[in-house]
C-alpha positions as CSV (number, residue, x, y, z in Angstrom):
1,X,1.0,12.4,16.4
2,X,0.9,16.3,15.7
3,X,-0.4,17.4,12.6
4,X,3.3,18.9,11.5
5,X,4.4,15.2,12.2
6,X,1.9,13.9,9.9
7,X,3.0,16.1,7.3
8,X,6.5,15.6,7.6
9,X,6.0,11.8,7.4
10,X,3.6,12.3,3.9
11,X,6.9,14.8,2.9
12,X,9.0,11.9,3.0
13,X,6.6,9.2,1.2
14,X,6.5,11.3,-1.5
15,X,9.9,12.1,-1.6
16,X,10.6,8.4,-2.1
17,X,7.7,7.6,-4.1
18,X,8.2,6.1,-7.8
19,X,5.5,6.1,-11.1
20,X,4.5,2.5,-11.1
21,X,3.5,1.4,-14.9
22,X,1.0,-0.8,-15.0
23,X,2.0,-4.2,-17.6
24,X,-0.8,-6.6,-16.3
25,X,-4.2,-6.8,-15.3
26,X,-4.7,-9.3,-12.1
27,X,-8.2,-8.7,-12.2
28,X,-10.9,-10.1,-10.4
29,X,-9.2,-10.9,-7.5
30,X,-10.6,-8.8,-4.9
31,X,-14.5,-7.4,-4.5
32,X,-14.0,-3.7,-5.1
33,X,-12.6,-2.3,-8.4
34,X,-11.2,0.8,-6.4
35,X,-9.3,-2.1,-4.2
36,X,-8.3,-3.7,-7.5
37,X,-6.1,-0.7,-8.9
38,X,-4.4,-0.4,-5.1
39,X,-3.4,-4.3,-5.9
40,X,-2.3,-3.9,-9.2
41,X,-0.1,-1.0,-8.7
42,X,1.6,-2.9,-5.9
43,X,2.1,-6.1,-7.9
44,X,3.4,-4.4,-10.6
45,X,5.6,-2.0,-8.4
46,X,6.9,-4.8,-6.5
47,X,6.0,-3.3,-3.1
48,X,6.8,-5.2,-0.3
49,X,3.4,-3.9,1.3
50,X,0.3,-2.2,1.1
51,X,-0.6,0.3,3.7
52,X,-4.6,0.3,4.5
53,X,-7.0,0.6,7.1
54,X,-9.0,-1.8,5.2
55,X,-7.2,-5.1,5.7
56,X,-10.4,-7.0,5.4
57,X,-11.1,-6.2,2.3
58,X,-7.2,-7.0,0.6
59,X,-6.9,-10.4,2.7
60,X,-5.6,-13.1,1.3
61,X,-5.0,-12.1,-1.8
62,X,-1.7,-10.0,-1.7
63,X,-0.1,-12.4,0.2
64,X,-0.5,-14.3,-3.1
65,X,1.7,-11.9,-4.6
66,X,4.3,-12.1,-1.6
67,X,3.0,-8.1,-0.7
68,X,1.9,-7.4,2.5
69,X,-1.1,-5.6,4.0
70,X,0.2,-3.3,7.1
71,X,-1.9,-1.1,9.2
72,X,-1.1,2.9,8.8
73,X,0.4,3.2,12.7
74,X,2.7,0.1,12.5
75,X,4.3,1.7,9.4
76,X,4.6,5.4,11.4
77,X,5.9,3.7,14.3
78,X,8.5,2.1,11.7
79,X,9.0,5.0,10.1
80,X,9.5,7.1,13.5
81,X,11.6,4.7,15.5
């Protein structure tokens, strides 16, 4: 993927991106606090995923929620195809 691609791709995420307001604190659930806001915003935004290269570090806990952890390329490919 070109860097132009990669841009256009961020062009359209934030394109479609909402404010999420955070109502509730699920903390501690995971090991790092900057993990725990990443969580939060996605329970409370009701994504259907959260897009990471650190899937080790979210697992199991968002599955919890019913959100899923995806790596960055399966979403491209996705996005692309």
């Amino acid at each position: 993927m070109t860097g132009k691609e990669v841009n256009q791709v961020l062009d359209v995420l934030v394109a479609i991106s909402e404010p999420v307001e955070i109502k509730f604190l699920w903390r501690p659930q995971l090991r790092d606090a900057a993990d725990e806001m990443v969580l939060e915003t996605a329970i409370n935004g009701r994504a259907d995923a959260i897009v990471t290269f650190n899937e080790r570090d979210f697992r199991p806990v968002p599955g919890l929620f019913g959100v899923s952890i995806l790596q960055p390329k399966k979403v491209i490919d996705r996005i692309i195809l």
